[in-house]
N, CA, C, O and CB atoms as a CASP TS submission, in Angstrom:
PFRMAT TS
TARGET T0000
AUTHOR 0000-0000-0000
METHOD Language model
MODEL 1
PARENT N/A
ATOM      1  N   UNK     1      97.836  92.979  87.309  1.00  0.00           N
ATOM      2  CA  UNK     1      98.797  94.049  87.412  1.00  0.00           C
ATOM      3  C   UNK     1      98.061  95.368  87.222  1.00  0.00           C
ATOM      4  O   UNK     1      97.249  95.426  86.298  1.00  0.00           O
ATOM      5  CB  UNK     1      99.939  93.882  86.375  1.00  0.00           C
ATOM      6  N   UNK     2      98.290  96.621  88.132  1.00  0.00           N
ATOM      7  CA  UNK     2      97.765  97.735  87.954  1.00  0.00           C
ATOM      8  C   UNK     2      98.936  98.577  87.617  1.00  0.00           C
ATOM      9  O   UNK     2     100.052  98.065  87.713  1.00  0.00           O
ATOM     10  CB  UNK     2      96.966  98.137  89.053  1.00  0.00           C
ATOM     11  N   UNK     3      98.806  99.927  87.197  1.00  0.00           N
ATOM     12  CA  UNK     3      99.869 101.198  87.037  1.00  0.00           C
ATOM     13  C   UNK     3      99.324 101.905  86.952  1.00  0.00           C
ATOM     14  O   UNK     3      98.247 101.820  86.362  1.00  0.00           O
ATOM     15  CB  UNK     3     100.765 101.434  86.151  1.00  0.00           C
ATOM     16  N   UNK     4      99.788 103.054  87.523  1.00  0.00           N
ATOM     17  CA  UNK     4      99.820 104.234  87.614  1.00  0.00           C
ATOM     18  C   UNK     4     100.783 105.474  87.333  1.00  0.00           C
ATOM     19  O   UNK     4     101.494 105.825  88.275  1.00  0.00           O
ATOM     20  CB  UNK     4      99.577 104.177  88.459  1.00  0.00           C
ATOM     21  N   UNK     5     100.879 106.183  86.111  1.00  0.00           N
ATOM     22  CA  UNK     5     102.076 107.423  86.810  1.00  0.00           C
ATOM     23  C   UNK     5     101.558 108.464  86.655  1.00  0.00           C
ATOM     24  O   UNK     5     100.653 108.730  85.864  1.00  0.00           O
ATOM     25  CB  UNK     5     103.573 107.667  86.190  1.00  0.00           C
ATOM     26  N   UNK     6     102.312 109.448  87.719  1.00  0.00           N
ATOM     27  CA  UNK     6     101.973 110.467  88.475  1.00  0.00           C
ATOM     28  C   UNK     6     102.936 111.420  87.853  1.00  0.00           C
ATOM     29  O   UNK     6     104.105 111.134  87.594  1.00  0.00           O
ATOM     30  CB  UNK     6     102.049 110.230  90.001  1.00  0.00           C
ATOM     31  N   UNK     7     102.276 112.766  87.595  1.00  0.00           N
ATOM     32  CA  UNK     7     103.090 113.633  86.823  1.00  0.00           C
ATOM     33  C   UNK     7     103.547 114.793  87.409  1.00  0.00           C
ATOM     34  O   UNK     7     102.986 115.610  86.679  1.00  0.00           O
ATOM     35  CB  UNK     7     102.488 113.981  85.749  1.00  0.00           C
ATOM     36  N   UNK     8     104.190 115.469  88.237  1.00  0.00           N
ATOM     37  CA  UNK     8     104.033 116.591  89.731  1.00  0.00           C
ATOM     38  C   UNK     8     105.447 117.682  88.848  1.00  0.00           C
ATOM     39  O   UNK     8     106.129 117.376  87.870  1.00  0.00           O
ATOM     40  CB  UNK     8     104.707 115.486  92.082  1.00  0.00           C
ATOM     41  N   UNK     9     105.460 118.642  89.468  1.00  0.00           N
ATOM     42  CA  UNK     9     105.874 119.845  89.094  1.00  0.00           C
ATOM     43  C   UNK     9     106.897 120.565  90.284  1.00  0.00           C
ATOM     44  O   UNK     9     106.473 121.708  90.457  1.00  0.00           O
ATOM     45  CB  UNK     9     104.565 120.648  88.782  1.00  0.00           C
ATOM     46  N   UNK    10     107.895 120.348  91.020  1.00  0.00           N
ATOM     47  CA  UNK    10     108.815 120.575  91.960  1.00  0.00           C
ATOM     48  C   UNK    10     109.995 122.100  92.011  1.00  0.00           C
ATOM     49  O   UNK    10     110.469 122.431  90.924  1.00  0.00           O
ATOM     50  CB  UNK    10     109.528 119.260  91.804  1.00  0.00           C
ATOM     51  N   UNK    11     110.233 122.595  92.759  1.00  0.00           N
ATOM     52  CA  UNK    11     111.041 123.244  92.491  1.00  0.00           C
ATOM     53  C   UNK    11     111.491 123.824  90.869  1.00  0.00           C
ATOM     54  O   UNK    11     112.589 123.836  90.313  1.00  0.00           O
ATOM     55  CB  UNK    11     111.778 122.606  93.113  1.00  0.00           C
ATOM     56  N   UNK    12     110.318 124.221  90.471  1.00  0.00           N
ATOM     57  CA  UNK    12     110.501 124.292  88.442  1.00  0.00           C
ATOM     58  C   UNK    12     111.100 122.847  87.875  1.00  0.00           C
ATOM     59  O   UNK    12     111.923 122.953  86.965  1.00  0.00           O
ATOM     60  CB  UNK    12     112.012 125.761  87.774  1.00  0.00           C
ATOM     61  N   UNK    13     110.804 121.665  88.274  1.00  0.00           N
ATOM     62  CA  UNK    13     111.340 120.528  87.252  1.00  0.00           C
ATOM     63  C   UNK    13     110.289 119.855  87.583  1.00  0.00           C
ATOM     64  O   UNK    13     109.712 119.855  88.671  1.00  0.00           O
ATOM     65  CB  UNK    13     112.833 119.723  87.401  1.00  0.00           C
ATOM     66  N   UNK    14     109.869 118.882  85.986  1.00  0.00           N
ATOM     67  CA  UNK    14     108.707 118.484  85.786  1.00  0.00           C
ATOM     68  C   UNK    14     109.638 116.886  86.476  1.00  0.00           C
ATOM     69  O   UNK    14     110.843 116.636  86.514  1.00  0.00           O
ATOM     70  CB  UNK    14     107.890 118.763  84.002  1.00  0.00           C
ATOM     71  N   UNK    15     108.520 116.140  86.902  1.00  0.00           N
ATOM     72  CA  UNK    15     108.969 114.603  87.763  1.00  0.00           C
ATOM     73  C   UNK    15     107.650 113.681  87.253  1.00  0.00           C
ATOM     74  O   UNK    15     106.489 113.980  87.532  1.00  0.00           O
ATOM     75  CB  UNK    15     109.018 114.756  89.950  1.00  0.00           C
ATOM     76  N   UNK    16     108.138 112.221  86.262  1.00  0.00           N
ATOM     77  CA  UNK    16     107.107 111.181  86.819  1.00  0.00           C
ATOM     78  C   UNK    16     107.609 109.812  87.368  1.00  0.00           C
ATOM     79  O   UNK    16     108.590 109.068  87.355  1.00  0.00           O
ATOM     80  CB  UNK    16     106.138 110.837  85.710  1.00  0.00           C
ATOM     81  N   UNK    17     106.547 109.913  87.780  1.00  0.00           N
ATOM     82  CA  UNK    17     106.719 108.141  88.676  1.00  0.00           C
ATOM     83  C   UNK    17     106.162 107.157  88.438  1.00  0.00           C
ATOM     84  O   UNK    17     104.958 107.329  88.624  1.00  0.00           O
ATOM     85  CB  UNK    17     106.358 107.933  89.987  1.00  0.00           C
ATOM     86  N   UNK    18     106.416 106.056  88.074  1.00  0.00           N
ATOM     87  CA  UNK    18     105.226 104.781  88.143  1.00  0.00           C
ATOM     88  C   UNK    18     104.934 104.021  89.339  1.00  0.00           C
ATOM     89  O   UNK    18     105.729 103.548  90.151  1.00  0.00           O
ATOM     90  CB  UNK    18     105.566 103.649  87.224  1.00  0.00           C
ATOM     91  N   UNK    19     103.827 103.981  89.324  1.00  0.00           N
ATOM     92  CA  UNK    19     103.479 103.191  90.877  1.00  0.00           C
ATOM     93  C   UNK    19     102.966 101.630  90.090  1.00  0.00           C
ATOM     94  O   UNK    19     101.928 101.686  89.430  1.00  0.00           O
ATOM     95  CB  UNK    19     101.785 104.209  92.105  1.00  0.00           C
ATOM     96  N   UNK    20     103.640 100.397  90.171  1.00  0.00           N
ATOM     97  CA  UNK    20     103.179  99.185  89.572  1.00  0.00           C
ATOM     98  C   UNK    20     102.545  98.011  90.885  1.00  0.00           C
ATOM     99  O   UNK    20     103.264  97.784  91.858  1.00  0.00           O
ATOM    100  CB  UNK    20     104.597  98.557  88.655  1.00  0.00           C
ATOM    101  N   UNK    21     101.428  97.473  90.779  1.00  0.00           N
ATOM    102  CA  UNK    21     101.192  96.343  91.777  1.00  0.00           C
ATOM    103  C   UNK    21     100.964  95.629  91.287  1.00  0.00           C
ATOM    104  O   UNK    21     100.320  95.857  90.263  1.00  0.00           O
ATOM    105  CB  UNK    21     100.443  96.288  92.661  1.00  0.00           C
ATOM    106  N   UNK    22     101.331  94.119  91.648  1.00  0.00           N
ATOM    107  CA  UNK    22     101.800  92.940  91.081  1.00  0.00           C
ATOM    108  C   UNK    22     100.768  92.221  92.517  1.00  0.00           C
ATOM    109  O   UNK    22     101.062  92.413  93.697  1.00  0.00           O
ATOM    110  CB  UNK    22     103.847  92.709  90.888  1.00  0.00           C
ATOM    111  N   UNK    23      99.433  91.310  91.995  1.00  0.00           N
ATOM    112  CA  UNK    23      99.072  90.419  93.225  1.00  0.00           C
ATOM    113  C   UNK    23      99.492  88.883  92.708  1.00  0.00           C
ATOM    114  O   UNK    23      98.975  88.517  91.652  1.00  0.00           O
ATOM    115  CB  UNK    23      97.271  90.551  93.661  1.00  0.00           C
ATOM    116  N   UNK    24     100.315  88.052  93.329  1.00  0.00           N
ATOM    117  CA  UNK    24     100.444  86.417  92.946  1.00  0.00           C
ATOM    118  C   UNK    24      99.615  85.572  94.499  1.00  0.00           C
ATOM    119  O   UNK    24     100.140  85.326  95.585  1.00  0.00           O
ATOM    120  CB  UNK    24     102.634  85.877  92.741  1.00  0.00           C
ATOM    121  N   UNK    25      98.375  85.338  94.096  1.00  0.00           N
ATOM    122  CA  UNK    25      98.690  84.732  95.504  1.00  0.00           C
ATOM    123  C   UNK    25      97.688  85.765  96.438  1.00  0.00           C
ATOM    124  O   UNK    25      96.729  86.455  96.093  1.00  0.00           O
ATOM    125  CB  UNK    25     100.587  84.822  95.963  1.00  0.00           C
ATOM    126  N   UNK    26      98.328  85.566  97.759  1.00  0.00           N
ATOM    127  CA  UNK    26      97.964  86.215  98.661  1.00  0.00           C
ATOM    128  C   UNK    26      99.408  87.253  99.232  1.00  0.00           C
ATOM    129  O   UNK    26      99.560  87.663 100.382  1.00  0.00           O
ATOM    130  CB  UNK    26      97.306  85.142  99.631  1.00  0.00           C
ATOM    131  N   UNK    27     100.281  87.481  98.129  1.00  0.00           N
ATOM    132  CA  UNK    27     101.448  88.287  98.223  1.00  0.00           C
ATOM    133  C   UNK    27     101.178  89.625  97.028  1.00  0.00           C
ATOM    134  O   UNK    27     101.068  89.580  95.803  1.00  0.00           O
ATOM    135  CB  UNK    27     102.893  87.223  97.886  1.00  0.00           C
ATOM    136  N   UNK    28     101.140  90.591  97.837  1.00  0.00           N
ATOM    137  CA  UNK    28     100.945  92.011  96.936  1.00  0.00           C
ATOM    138  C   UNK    28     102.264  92.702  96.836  1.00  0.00           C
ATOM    139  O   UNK    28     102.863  92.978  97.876  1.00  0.00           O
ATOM    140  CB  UNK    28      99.840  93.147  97.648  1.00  0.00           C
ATOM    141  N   UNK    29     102.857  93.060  95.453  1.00  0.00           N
ATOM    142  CA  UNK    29     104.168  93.537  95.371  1.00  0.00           C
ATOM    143  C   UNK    29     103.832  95.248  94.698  1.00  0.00           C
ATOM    144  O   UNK    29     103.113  95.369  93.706  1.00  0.00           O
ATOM    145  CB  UNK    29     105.200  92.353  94.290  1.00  0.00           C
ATOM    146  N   UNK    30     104.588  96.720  95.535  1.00  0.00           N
ATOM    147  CA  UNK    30     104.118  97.469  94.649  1.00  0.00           C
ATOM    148  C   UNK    30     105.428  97.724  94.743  1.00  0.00           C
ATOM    149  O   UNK    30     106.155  97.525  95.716  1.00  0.00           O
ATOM    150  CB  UNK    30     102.969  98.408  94.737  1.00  0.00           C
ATOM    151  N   UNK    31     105.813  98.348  93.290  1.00  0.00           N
ATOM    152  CA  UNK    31     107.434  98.891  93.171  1.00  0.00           C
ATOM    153  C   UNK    31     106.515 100.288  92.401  1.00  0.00           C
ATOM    154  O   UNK    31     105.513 100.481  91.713  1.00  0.00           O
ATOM    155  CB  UNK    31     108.998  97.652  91.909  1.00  0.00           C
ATOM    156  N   UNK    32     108.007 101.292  93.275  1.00  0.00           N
ATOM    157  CA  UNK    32     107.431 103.036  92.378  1.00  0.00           C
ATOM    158  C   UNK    32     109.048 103.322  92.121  1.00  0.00           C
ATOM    159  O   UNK    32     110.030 102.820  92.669  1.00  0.00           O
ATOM    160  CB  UNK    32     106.341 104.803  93.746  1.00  0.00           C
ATOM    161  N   UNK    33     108.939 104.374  91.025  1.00  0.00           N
ATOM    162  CA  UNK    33     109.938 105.077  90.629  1.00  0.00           C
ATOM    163  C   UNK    33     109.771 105.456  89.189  1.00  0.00           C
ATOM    164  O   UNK    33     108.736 105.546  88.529  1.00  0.00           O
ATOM    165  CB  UNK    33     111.098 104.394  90.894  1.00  0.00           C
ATOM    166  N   UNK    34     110.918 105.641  88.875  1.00  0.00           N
ATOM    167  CA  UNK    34     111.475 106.154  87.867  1.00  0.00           C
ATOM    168  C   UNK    34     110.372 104.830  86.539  1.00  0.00           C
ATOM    169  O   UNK    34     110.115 103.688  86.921  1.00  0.00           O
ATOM    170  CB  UNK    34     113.562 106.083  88.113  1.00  0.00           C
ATOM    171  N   UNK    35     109.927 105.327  85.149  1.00  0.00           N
ATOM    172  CA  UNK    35     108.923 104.717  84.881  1.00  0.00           C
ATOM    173  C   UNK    35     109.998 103.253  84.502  1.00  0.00           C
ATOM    174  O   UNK    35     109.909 102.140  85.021  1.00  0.00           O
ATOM    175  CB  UNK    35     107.865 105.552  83.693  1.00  0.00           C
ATOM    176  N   UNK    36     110.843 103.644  83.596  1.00  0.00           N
ATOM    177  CA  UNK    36     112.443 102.632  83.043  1.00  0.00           C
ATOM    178  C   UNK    36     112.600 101.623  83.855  1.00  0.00           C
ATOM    179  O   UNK    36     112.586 100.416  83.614  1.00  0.00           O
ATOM    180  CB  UNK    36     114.071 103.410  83.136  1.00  0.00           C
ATOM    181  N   UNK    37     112.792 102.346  85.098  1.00  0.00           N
ATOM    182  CA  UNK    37     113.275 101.373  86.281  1.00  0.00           C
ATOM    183  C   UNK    37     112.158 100.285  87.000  1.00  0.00           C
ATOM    184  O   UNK    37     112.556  99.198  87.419  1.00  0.00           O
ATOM    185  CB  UNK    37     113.811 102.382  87.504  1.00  0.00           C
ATOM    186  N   UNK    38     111.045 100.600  87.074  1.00  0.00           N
ATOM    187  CA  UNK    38     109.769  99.815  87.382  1.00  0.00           C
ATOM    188  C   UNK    38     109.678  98.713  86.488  1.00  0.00           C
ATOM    189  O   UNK    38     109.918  97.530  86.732  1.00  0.00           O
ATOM    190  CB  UNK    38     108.486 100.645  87.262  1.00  0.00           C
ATOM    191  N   UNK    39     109.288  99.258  85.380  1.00  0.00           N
ATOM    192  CA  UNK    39     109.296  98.038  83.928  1.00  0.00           C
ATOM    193  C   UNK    39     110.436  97.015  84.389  1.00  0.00           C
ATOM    194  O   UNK    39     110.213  95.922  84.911  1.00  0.00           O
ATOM    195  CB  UNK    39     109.877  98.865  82.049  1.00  0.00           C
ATOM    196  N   UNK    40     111.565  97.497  84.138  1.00  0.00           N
ATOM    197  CA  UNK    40     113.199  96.518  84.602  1.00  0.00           C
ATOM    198  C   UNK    40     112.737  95.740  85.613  1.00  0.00           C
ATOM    199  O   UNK    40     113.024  94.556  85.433  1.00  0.00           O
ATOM    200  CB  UNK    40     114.742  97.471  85.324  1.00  0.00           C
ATOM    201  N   UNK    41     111.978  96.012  86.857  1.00  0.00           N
ATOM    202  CA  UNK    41     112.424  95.578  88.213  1.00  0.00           C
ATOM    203  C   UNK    41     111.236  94.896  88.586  1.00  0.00           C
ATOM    204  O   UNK    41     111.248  94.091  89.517  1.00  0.00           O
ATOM    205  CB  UNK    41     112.874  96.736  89.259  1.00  0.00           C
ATOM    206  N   UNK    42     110.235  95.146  87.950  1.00  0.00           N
ATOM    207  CA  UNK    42     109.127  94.780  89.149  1.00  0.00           C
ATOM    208  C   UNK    42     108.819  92.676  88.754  1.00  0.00           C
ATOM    209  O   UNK    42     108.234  91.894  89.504  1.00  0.00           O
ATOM    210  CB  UNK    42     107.110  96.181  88.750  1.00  0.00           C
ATOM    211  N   UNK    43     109.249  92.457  87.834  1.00  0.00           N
ATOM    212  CA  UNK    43     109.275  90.843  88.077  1.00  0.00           C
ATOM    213  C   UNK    43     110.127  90.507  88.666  1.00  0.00           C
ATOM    214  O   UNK    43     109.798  89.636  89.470  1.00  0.00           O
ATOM    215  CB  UNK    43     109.336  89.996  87.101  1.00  0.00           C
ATOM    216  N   UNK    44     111.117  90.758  88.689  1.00  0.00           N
ATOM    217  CA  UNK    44     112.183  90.545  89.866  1.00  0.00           C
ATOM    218  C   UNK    44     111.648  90.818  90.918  1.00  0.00           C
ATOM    219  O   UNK    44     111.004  89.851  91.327  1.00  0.00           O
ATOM    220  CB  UNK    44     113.395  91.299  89.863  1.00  0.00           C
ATOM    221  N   UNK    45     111.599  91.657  91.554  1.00  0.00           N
ATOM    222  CA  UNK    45     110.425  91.741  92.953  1.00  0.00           C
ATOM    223  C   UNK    45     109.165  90.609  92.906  1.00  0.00           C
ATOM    224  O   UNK    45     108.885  89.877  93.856  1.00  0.00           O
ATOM    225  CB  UNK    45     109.520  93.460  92.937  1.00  0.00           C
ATOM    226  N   UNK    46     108.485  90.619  91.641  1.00  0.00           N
ATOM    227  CA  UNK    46     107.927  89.544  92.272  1.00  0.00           C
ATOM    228  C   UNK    46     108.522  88.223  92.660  1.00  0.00           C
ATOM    229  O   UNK    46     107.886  87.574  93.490  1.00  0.00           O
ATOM    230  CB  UNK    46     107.045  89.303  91.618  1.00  0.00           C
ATOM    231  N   UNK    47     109.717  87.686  92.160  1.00  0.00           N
ATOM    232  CA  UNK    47     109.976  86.759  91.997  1.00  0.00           C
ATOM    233  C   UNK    47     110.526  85.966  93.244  1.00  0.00           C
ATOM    234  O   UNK    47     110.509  84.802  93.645  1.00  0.00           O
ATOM    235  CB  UNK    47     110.575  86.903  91.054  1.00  0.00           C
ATOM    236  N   UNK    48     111.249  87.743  93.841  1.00  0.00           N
ATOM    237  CA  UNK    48     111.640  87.330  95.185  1.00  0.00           C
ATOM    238  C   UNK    48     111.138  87.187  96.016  1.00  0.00           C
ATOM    239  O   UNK    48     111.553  86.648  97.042  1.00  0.00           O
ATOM    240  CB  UNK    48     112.220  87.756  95.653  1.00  0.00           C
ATOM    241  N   UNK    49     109.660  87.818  95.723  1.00  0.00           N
ATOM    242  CA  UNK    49     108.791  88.446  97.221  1.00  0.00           C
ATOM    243  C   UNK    49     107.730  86.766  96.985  1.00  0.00           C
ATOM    244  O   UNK    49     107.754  86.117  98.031  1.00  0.00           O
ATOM    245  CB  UNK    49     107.491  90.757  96.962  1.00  0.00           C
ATOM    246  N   UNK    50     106.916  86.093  95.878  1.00  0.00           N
ATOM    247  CA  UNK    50     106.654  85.017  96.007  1.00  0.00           C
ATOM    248  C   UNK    50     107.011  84.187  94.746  1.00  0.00           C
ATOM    249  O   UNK    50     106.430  84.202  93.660  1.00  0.00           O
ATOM    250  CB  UNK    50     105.458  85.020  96.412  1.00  0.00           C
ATOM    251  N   UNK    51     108.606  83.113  95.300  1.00  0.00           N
ATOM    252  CA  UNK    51     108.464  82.070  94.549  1.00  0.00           C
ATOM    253  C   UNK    51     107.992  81.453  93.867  1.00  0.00           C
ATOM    254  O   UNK    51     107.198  80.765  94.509  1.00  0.00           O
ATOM    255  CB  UNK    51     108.495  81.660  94.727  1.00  0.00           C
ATOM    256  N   UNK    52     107.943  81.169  92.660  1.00  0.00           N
ATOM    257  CA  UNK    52     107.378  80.162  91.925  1.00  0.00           C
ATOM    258  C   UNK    52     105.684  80.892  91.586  1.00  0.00           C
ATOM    259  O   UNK    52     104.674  80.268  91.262  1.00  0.00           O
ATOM    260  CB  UNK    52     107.460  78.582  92.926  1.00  0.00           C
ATOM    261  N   UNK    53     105.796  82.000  91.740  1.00  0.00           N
ATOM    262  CA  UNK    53     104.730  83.174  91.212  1.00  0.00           C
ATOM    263  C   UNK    53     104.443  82.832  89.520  1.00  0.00           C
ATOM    264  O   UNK    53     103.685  83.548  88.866  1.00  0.00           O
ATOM    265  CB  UNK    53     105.543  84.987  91.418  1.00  0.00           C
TER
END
């Protein structure tokens, strides 16, 4: 598993993102967003993207 977040500066509001990649296999899963929402989601993505991962 790798991560990354990215910290950027928009229209005066501060924004971060997590970028997470998940390899099982020969199946690469990357989920980005919100950092909360990555943590929550990204085994679920793997889970769907390869079975029995």
């Amino acid at each position: 598993m790798w991560s990354q977040l990215s910290m950027f500066t928009a229209a005066g509001r501060d924004s971060v993102v997590k970028q997470t990649a998940v390899r099982a296999g020969t199946v690469l899963v990357v989920v980005s967003g919100s950092p909360a929402l990555v943590d929550t989601h990204v085994e679920k993505a793997l889970a769907e993207a390869a079975p029995g991962a």
